[in-house]
CHARMM-style PDB file with segment names, atoms N, HN, CA, C and O in Angstrom:
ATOM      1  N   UNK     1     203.391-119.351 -49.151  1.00  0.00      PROA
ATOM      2  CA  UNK     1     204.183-120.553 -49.090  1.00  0.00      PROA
ATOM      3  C   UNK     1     203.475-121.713 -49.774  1.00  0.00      PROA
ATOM      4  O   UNK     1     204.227-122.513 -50.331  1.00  0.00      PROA
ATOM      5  N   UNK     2     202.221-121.944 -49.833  1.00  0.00      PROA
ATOM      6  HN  UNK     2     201.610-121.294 -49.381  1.00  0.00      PROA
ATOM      7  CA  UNK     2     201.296-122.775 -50.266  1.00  0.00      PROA
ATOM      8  C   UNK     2     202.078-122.984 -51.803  1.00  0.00      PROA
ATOM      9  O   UNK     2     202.680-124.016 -52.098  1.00  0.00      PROA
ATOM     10  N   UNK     3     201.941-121.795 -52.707  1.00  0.00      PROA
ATOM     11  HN  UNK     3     201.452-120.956 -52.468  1.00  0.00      PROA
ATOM     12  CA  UNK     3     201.712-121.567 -53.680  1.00  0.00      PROA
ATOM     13  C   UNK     3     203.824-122.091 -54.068  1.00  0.00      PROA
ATOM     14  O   UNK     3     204.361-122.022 -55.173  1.00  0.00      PROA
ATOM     15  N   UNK     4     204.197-122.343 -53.343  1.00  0.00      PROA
ATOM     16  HN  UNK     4     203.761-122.399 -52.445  1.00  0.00      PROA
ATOM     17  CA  UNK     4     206.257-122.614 -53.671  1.00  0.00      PROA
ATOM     18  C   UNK     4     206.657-121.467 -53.983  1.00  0.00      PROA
ATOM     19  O   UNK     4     207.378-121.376 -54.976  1.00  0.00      PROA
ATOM     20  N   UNK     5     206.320-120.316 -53.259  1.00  0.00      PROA
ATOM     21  HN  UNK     5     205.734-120.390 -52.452  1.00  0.00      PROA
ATOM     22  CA  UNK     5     206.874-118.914 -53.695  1.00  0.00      PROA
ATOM     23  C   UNK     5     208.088-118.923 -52.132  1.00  0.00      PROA
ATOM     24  O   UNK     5     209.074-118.195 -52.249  1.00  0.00      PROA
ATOM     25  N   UNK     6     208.017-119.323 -51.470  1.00  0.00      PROA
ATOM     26  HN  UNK     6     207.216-119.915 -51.375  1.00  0.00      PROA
ATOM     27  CA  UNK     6     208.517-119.868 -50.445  1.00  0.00      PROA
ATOM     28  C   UNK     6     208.851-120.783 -49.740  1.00  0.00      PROA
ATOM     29  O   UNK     6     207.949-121.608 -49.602  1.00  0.00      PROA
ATOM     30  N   UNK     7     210.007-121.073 -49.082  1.00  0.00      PROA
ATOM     31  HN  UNK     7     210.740-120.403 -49.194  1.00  0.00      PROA
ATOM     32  CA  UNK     7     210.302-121.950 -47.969  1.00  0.00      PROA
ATOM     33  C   UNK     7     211.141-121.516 -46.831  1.00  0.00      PROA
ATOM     34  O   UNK     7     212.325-121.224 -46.665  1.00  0.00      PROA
ATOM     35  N   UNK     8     209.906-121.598 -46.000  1.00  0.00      PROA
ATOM     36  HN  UNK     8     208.944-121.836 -46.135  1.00  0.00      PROA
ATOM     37  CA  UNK     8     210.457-121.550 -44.474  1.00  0.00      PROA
ATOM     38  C   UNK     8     211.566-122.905 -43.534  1.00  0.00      PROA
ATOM     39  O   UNK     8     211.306-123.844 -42.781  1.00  0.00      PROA
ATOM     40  N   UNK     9     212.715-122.369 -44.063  1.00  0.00      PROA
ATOM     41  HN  UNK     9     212.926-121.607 -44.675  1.00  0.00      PROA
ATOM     42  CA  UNK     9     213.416-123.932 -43.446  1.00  0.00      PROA
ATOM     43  C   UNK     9     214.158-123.164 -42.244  1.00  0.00      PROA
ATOM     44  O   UNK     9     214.718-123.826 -41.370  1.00  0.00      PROA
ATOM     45  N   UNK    10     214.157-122.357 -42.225  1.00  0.00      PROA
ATOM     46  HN  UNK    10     213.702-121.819 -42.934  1.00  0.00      PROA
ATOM     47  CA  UNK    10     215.029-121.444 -40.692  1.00  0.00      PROA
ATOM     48  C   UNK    10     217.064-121.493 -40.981  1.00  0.00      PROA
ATOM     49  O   UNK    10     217.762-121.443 -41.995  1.00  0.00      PROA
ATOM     50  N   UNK    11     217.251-121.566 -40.064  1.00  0.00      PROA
ATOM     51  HN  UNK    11     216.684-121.606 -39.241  1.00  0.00      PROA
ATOM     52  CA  UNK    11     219.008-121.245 -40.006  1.00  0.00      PROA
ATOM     53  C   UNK    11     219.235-122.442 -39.919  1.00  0.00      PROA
ATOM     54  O   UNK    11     219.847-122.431 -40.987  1.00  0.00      PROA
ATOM     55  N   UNK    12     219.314-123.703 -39.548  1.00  0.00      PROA
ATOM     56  HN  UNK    12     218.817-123.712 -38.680  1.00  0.00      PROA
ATOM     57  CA  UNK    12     219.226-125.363 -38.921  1.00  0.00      PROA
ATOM     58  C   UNK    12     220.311-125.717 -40.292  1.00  0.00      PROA
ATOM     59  O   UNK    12     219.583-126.575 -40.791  1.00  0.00      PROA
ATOM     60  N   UNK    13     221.078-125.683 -40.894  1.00  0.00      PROA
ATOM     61  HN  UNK    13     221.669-124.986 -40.488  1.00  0.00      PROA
ATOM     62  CA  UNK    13     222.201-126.292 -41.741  1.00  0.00      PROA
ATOM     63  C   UNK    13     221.504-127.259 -42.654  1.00  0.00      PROA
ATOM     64  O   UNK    13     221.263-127.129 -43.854  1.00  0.00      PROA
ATOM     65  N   UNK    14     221.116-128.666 -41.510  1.00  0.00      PROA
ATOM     66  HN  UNK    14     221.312-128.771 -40.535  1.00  0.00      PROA
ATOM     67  CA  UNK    14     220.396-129.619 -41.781  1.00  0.00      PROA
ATOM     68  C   UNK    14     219.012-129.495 -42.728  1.00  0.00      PROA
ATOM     69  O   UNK    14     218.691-130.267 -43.632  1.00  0.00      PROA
ATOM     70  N   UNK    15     218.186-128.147 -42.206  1.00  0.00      PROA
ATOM     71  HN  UNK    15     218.446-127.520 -41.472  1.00  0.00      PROA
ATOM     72  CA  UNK    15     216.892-127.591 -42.909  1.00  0.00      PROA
ATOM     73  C   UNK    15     217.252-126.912 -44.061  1.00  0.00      PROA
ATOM     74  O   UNK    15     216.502-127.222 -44.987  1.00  0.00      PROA
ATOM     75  N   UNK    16     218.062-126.149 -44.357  1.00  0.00      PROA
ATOM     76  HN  UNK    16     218.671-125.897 -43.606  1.00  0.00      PROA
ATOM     77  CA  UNK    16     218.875-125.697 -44.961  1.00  0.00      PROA
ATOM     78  C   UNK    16     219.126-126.664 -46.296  1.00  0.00      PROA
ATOM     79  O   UNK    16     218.717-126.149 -47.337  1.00  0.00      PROA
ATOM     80  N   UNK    17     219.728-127.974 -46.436  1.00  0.00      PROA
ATOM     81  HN  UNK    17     220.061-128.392 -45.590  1.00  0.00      PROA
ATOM     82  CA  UNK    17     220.239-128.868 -47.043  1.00  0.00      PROA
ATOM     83  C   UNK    17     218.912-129.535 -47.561  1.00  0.00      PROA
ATOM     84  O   UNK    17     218.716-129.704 -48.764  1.00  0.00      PROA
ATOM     85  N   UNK    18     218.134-129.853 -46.724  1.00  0.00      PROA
ATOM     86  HN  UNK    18     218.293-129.716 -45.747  1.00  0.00      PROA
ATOM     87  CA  UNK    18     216.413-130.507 -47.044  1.00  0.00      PROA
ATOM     88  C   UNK    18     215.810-129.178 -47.937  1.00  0.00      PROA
ATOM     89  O   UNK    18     214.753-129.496 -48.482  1.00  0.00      PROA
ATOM     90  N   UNK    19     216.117-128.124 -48.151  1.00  0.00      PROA
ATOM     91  HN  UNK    19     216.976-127.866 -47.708  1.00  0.00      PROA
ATOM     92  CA  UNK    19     215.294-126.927 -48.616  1.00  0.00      PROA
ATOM     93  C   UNK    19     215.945-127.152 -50.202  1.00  0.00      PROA
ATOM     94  O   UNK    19     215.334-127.626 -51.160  1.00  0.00      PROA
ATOM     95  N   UNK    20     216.881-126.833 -50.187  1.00  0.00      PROA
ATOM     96  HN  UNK    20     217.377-126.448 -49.408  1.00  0.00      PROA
ATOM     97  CA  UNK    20     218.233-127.064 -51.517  1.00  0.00      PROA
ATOM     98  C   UNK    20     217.945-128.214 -52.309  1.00  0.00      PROA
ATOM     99  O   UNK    20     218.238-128.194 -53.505  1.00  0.00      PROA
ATOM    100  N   UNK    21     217.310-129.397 -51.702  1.00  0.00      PROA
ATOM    101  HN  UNK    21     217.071-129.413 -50.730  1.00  0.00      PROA
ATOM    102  CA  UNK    21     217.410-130.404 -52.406  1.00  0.00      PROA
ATOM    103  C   UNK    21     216.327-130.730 -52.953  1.00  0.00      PROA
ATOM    104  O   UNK    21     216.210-131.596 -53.820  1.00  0.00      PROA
ATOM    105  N   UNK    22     215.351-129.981 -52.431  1.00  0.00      PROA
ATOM    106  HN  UNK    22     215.446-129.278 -51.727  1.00  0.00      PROA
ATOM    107  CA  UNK    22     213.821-129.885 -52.462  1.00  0.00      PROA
ATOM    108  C   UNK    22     213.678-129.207 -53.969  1.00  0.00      PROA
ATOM    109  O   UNK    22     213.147-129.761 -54.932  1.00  0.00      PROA
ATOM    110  N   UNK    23     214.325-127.766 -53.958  1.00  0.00      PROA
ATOM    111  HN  UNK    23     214.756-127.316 -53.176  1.00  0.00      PROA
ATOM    112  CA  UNK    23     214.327-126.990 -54.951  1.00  0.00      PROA
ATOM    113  C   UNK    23     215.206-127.447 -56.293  1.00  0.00      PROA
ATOM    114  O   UNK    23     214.723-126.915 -57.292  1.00  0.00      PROA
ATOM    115  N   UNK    24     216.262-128.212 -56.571  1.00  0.00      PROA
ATOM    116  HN  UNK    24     216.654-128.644 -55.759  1.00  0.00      PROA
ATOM    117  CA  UNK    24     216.818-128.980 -57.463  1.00  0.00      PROA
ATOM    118  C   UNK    24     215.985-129.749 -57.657  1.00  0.00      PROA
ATOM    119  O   UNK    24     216.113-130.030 -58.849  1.00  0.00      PROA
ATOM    120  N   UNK    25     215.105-130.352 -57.224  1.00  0.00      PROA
ATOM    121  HN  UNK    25     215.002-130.123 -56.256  1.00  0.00      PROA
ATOM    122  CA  UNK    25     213.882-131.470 -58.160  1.00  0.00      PROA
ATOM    123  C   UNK    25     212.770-130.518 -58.538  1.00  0.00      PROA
ATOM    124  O   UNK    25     211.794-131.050 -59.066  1.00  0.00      PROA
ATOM    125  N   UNK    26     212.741-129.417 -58.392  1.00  0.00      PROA
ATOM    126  HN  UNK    26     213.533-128.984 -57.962  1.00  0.00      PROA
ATOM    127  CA  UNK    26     211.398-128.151 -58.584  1.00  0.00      PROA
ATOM    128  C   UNK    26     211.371-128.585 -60.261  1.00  0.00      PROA
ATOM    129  O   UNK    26     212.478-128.546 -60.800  1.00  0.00      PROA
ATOM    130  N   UNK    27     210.370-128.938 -61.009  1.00  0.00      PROA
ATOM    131  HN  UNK    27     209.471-128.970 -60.572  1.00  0.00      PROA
ATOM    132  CA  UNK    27     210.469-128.608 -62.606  1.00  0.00      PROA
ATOM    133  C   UNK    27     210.475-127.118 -62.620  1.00  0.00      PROA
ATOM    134  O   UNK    27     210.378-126.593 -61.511  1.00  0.00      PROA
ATOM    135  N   UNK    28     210.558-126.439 -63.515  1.00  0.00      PROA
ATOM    136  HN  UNK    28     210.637-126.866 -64.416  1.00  0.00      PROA
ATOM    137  CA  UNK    28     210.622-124.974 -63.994  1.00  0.00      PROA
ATOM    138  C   UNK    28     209.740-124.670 -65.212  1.00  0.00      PROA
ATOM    139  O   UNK    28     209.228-125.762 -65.459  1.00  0.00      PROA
ATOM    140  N   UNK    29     209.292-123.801 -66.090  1.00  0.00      PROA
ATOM    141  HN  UNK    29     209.707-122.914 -65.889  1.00  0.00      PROA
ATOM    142  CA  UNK    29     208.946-123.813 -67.605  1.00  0.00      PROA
ATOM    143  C   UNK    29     207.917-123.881 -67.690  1.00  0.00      PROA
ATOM    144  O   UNK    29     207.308-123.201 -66.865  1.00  0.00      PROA
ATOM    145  N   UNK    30     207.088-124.670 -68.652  1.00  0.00      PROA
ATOM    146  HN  UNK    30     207.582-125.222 -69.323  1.00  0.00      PROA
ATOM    147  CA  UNK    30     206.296-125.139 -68.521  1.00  0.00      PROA
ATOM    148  C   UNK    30     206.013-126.673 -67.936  1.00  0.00      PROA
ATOM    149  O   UNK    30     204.942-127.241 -68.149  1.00  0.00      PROA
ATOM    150  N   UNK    31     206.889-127.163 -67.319  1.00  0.00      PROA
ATOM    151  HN  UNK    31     207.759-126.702 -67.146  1.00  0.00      PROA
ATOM    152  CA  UNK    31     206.213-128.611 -66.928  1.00  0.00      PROA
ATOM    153  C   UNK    31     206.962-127.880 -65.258  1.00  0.00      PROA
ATOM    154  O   UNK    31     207.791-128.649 -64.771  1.00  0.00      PROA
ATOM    155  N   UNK    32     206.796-126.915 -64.657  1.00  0.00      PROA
ATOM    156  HN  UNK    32     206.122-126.290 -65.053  1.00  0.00      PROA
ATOM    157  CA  UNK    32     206.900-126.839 -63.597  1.00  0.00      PROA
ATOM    158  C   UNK    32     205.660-127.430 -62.756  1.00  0.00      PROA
ATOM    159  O   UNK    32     204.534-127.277 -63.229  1.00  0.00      PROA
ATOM    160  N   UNK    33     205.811-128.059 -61.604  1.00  0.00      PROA
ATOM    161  HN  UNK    33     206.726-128.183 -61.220  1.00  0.00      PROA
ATOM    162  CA  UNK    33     204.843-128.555 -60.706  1.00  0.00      PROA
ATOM    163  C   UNK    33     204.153-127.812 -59.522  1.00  0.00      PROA
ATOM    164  O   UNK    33     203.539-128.397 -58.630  1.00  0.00      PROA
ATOM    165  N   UNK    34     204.312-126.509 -59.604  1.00  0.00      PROA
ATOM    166  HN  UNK    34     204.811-126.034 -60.328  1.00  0.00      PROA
ATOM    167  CA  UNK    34     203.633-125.723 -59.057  1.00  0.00      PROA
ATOM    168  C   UNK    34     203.067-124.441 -59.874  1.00  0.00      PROA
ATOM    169  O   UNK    34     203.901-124.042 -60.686  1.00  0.00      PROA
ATOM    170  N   UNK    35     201.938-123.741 -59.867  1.00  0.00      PROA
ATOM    171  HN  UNK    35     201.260-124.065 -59.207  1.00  0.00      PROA
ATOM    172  CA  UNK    35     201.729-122.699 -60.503  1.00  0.00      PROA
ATOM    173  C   UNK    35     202.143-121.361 -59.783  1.00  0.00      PROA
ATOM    174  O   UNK    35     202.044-121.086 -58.587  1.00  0.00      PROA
ATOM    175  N   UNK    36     202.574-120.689 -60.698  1.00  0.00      PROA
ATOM    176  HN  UNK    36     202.654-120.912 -61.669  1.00  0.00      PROA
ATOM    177  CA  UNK    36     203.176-119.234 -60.738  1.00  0.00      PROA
ATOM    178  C   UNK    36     201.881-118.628 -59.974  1.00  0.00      PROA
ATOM    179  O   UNK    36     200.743-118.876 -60.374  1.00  0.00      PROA
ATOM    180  N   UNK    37     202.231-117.536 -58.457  1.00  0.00      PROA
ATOM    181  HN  UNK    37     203.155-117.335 -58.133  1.00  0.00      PROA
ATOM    182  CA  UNK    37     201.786-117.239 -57.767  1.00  0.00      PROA
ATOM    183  C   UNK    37     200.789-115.757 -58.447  1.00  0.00      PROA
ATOM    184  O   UNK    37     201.574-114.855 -58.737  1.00  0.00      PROA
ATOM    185  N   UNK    38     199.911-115.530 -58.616  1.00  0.00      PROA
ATOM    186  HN  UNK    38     199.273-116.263 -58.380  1.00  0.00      PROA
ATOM    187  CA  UNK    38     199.339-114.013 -59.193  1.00  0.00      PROA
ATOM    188  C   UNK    38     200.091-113.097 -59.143  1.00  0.00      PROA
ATOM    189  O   UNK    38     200.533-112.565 -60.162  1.00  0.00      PROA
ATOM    190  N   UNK    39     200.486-112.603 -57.566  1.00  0.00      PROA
ATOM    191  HN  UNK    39     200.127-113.035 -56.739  1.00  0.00      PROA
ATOM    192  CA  UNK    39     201.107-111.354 -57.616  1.00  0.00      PROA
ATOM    193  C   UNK    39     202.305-111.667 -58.659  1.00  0.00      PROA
ATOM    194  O   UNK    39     202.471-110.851 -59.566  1.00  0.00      PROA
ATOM    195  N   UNK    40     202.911-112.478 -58.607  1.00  0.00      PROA
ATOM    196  HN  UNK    40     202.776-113.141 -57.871  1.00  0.00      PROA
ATOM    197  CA  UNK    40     204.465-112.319 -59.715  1.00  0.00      PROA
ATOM    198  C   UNK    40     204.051-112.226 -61.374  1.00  0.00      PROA
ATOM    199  O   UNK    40     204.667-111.734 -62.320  1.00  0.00      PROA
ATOM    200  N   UNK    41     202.923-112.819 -61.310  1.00  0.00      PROA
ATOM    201  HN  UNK    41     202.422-113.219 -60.542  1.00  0.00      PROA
ATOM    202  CA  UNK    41     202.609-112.743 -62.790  1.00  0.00      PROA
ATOM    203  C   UNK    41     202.052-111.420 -63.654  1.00  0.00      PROA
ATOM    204  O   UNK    41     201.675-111.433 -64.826  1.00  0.00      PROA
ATOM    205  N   UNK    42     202.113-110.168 -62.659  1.00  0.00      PROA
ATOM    206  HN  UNK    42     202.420-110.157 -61.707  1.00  0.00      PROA
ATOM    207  CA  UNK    42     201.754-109.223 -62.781  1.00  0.00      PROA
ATOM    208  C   UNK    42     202.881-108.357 -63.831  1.00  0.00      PROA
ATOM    209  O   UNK    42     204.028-108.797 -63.899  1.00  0.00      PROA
ATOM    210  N   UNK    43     202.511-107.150 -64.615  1.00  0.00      PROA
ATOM    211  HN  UNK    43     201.578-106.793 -64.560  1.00  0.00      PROA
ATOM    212  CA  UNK    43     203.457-106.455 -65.493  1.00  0.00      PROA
ATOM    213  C   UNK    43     204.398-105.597 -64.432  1.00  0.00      PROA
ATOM    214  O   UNK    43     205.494-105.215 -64.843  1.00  0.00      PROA
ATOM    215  N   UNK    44     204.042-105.324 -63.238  1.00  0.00      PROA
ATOM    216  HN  UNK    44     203.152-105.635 -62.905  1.00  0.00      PROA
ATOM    217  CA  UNK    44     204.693-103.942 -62.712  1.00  0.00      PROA
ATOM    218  C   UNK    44     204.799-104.378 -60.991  1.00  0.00      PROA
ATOM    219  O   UNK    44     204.501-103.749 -59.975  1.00  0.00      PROA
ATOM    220  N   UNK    45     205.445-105.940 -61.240  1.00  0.00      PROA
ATOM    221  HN  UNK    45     205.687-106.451 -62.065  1.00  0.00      PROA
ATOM    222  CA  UNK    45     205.995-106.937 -59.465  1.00  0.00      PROA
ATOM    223  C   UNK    45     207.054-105.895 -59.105  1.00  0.00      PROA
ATOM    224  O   UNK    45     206.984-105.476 -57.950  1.00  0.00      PROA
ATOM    225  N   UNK    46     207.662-105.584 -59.592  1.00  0.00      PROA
ATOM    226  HN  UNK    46     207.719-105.924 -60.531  1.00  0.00      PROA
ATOM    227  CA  UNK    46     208.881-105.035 -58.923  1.00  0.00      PROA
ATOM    228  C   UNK    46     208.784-103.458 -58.302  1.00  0.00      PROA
ATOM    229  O   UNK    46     209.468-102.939 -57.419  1.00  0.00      PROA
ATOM    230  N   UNK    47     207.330-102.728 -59.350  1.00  0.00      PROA
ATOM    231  HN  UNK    47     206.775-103.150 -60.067  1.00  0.00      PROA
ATOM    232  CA  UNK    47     207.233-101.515 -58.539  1.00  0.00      PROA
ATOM    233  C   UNK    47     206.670-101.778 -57.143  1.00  0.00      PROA
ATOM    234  O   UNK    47     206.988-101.204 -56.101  1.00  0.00      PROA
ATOM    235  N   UNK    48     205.630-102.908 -57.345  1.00  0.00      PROA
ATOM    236  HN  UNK    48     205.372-103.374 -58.191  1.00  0.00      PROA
ATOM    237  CA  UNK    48     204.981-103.525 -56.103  1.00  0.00      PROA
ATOM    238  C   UNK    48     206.116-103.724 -55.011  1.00  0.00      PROA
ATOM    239  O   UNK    48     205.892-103.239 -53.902  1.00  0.00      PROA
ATOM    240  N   UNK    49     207.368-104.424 -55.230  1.00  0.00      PROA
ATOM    241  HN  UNK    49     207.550-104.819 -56.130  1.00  0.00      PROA
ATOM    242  CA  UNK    49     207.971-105.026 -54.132  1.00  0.00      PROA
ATOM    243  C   UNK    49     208.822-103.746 -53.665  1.00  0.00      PROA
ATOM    244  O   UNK    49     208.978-103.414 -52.490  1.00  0.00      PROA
ATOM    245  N   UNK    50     209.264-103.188 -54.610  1.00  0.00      PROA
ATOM    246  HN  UNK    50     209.137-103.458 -55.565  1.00  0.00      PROA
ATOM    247  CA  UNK    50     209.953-101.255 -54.301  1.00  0.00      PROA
ATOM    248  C   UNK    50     209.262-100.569 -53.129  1.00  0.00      PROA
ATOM    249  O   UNK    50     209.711-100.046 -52.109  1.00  0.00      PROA
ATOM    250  N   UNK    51     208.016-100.738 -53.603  1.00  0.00      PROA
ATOM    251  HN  UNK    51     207.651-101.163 -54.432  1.00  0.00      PROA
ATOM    252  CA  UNK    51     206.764 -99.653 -53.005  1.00  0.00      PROA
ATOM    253  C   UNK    51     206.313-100.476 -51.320  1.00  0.00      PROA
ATOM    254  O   UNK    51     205.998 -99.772 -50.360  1.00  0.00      PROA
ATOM    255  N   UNK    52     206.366-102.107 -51.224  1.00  0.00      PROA
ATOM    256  HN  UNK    52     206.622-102.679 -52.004  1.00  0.00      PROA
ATOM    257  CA  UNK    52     206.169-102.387 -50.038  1.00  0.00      PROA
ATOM    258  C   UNK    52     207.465-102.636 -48.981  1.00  0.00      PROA
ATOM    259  O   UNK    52     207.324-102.986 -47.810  1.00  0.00      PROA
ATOM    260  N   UNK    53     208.530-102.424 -49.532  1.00  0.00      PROA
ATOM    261  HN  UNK    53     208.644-102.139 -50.483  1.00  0.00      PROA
ATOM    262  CA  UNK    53     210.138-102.040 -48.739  1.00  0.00      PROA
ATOM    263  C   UNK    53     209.571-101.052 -48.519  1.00  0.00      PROA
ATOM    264  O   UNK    53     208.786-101.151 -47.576  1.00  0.00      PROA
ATOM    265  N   UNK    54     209.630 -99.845 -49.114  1.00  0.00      PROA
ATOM    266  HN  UNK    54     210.268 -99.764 -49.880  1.00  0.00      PROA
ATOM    267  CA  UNK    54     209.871 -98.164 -48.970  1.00  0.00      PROA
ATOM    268  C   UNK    54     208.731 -98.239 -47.637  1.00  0.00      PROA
ATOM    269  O   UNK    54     209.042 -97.564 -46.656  1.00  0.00      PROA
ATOM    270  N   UNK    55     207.612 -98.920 -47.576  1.00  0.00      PROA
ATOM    271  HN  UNK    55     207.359 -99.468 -48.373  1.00  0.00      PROA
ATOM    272  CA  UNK    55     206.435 -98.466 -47.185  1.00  0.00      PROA
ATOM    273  C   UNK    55     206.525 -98.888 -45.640  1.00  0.00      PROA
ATOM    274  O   UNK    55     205.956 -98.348 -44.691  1.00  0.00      PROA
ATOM    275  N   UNK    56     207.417-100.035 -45.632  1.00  0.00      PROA
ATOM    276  HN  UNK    56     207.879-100.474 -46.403  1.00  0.00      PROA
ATOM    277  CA  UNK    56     207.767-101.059 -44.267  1.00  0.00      PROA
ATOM    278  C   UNK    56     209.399-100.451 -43.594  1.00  0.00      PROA
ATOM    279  O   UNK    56     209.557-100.658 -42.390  1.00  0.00      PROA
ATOM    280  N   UNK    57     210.218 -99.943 -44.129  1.00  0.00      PROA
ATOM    281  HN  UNK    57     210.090 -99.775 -45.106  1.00  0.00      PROA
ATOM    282  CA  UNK    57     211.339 -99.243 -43.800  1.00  0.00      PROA
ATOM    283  C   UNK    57     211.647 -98.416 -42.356  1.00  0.00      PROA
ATOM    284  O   UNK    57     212.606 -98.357 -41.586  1.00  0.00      PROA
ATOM    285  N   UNK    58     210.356 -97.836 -42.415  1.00  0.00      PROA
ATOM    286  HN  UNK    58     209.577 -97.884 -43.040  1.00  0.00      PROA
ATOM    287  CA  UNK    58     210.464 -96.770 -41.074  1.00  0.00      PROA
ATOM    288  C   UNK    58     209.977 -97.412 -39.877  1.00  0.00      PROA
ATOM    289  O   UNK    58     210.392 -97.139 -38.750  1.00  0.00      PROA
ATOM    290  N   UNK    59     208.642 -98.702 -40.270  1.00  0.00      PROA
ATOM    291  HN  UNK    59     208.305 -98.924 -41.185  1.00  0.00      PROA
ATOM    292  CA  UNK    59     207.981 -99.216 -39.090  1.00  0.00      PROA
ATOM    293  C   UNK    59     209.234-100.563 -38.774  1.00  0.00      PROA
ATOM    294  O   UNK    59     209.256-101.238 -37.744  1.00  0.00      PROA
ATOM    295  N   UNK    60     209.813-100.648 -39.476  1.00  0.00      PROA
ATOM    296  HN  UNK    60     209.795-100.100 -40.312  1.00  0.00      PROA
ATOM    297  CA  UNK    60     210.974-101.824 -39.101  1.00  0.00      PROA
ATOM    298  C   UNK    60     212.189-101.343 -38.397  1.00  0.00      PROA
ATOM    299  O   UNK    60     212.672-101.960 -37.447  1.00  0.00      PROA
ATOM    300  N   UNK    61     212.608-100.400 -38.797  1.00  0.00      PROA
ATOM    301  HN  UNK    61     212.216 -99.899 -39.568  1.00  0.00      PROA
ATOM    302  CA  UNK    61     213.397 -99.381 -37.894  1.00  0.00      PROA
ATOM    303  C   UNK    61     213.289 -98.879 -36.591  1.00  0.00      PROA
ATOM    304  O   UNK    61     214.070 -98.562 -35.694  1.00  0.00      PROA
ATOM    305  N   UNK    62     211.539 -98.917 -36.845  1.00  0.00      PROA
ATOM    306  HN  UNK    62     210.904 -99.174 -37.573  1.00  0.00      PROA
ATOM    307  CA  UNK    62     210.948 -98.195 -35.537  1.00  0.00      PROA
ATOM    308  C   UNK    62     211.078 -99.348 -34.299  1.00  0.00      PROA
ATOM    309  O   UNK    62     211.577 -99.276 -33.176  1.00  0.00      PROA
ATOM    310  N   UNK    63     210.406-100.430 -35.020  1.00  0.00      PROA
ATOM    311  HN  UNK    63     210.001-100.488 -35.932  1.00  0.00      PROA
ATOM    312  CA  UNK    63     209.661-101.509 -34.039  1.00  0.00      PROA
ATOM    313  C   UNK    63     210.904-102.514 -34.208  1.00  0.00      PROA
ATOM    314  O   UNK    63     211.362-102.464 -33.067  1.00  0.00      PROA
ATOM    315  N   UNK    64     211.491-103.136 -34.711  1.00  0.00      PROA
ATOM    316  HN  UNK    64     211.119-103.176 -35.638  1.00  0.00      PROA
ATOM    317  CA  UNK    64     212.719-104.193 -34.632  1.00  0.00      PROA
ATOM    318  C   UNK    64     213.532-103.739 -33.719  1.00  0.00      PROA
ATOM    319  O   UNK    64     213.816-103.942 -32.539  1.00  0.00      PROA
ATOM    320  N   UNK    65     213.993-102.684 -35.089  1.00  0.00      PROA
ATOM    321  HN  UNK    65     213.762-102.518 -36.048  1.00  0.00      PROA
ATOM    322  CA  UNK    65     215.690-102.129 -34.571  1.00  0.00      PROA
ATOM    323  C   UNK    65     215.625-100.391 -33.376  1.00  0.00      PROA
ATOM    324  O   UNK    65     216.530 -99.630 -33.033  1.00  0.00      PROA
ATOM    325  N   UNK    66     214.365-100.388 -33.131  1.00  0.00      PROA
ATOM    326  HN  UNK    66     213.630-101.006 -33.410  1.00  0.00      PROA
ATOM    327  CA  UNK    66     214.340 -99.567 -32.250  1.00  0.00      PROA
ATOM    328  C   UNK    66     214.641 -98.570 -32.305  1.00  0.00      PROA
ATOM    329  O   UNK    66     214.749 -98.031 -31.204  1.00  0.00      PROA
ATOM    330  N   UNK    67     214.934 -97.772 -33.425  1.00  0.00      PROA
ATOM    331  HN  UNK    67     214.846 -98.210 -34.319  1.00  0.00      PROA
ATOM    332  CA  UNK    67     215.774 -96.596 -34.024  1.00  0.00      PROA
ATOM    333  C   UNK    67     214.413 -95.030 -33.679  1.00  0.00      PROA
ATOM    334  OT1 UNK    67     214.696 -93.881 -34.017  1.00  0.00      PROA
TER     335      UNK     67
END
């Protein structure tokens, strides 16, 4: 979250609206005002994010949803 790869604003409508408005003033490009987080800047993020679903799937099933 540090890094603006995130925002925790919850369900709150109100937080919600403060999050949205936050991110419409974000620069982007190069004159963005935050730096691009490592892991995303990587060649192969998406096998990464594939591989930590697949890997979390069964213990979320297990332990959330009780399955």
């Amino acid at each position: 979250m540090e890094e603006a790869s995130v925002m925790m604003v919850g369900l709150n409508p109100e937080r919600i609206l403060q999050g949205l408005i936050q991110l419409q003033y974000q620069k982007i490009g190069n004159q963005r005002n935050f730096r691009t987080v490592s892991d995303y800047s990587m060649s192969n993020e998406n096998d990464k994010v594939v591989r930590i679903i697949l890997s979390y799937t069964d213990y979320i099933k297990r332990v959330v949803w009780s399955d």
